[in-house]
Every structure is written in C-alpha cells, then in structure tokens.
C-alpha positions as CSV (number, residue, x, y, z in Angstrom):
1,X,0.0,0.0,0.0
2,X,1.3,3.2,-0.9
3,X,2.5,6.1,1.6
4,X,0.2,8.8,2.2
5,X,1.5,12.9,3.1
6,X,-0.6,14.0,5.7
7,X,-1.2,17.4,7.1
8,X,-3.0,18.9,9.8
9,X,-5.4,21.6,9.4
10,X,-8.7,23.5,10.1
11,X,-11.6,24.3,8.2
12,X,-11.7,27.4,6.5
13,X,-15.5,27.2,4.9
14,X,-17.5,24.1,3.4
15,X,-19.0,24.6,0.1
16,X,-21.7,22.1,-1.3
17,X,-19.3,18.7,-1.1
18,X,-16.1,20.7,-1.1
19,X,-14.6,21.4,2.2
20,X,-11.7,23.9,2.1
21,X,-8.8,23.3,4.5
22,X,-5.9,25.8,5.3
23,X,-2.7,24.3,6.4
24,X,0.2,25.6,7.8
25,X,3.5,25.0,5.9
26,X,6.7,25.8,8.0
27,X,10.1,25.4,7.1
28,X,12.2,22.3,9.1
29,X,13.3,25.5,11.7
30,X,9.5,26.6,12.1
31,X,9.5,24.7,15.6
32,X,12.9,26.3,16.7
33,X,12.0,28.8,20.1
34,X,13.9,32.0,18.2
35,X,11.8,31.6,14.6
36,X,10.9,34.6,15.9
37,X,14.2,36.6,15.9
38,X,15.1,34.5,13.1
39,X,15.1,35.4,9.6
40,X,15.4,31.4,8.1
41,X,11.9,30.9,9.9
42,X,9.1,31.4,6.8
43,X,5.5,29.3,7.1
44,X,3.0,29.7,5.0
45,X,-1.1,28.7,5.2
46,X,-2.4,26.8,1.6
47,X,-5.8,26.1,0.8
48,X,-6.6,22.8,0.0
49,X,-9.6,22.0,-1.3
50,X,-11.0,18.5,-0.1
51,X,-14.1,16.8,-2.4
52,X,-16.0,14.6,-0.1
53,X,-19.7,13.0,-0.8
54,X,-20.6,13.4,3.3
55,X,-19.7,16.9,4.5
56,X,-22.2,16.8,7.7
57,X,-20.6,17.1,10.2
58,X,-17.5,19.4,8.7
59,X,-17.6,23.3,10.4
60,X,-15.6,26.0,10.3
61,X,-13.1,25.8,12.9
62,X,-13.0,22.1,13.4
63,X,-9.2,20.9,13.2
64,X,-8.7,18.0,11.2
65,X,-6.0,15.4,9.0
66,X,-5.6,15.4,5.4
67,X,-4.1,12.9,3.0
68,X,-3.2,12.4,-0.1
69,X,-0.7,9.8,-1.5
70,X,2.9,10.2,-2.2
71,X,2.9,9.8,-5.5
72,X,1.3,12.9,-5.8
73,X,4.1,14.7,-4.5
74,X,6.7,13.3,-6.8
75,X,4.3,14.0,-9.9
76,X,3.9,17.8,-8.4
77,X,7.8,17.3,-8.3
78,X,7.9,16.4,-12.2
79,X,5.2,18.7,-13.7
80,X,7.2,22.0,-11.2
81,X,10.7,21.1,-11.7
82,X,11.4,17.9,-13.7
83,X,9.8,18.0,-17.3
84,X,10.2,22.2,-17.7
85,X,14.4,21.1,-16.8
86,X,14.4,18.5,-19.3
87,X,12.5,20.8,-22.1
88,X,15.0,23.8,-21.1
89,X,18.3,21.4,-21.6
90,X,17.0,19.8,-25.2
91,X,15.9,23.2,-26.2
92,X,19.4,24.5,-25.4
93,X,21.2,21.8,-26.8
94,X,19.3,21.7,-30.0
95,X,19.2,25.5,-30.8
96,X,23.3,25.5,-30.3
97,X,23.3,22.4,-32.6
98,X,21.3,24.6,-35.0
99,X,21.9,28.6,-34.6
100,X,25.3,27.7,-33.1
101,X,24.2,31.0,-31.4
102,X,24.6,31.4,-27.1
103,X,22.0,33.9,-27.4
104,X,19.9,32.3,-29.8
105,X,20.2,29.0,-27.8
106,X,19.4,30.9,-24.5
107,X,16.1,32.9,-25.7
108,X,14.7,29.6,-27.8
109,X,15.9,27.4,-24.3
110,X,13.5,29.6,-22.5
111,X,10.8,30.5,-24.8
112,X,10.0,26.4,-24.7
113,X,8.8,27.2,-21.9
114,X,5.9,29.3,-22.2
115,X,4.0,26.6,-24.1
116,X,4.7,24.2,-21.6
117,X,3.2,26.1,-18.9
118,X,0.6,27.7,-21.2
119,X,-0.8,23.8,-21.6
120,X,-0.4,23.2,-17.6
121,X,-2.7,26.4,-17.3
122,X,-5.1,24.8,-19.7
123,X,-4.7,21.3,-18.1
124,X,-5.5,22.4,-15.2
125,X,-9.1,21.1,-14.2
126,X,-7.9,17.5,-15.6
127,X,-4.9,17.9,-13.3
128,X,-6.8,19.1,-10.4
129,X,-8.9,15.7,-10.7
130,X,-5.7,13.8,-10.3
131,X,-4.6,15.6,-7.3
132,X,-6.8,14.7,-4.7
133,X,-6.4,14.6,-0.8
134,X,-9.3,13.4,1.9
135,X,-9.7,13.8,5.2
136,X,-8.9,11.3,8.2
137,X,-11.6,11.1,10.6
C-alpha cells in the first residue's frame, strides 16, 4: 500500500461537497524557540480543497487530517521542476546544434517554456482531478 503525506489543518468554509482546508507549511526551523528573531523561519497557510460526498458534520473551525498519496508529491515534483528542466536542456542543446548562437540557444531554451506552462494552465481542471487529498476522521 502506498504512503500517504498528511497534514494537519482546520476548516476554513464548506462549500456544497467541497470542504476547504488551510494548512500551515513551516520550514524544518519553524519549531525552533527563536523563529521569531530568526530570519530562516518562513511558514505559509495553503488552501486545500478536499471533495467529499458526506460533509455533515465538517464546520468552520474544526481541526482536522488530510491525506493524499505520495505519489502525488513526486508528480507535483515532475510537472514544477522535472519535465520544464528536461524541455529547457533539449531546447538549449538543439538550438546550439542549429543557430550555433549562445543567445539564440538561450532565448529559444527559455521561450519552450511558455508553451509548456501555457498547456499546464489549460490542463488544469484535468490535473486538479488527479490531485486529490481526503480527510482522516
């Protein structure tokens, strides 16, 4: 069976069958006594939008566990840092192969990748779907 991420939070609102959870993400320091004083300290509170067929009993307020599996991570990994990397080195090498140009090798290396995240912006609903969490009761 497959690892799940999980992450406390509280209600924010329900909405119809959606329940919308804010958790808190804190650096690995976020714990430390002087995150105060400290300037490495960051956190920040995400939204997370949970799909359930049985709200009742979900209020605003109530603290509760999310999941979602790890593999969802690593493909969040992929589609933010892995595939644009891989598009940004063939576009590189293959416009020096061509142009034999730095500059025009640089501008076509990142011009690939406004498509690319034009399509994730028009993927995104389909991707939503696949990027589910639940919550624990």
């Amino acid at each position: 069976m497959a690892q799940d991420i999980r992450h406390e939070g509280v209600i924010d609102s329900v909405e119809g069958q959606t329940v919308i959870v804010r958790i808190t993400q804190s650096s690995a320091c976020g714990g430390c006594q002087a995150r105060n004083i400290c300037r490495a300290a960051e956190s920040k509170d995400k939204l997370v939008e949970v799909h359930s067929a049985d709200v009742s009993g979900f209020q605003a307020g109530q603290t509760v566990m999310i999941a979602g599996a790890e593999s969802l991570g690593m493909k969040a990994v992929a589609f933010a840092f892995g595939l644009p990397l891989v598009l940004l080195v063939a576009a590189l090498v293959t416009a020096m192969a061509v142009s034999g140009s730095e500059k025009a090798a640089a501008i076509a290396a990142l011009g690939i990748l406004v498509p690319y995240y034009v399509v994730l912006f028009l993927l995104r609903d389909r991707i939503k779907r696949d990027f589910q969490f639940r919550i624990i009761r």
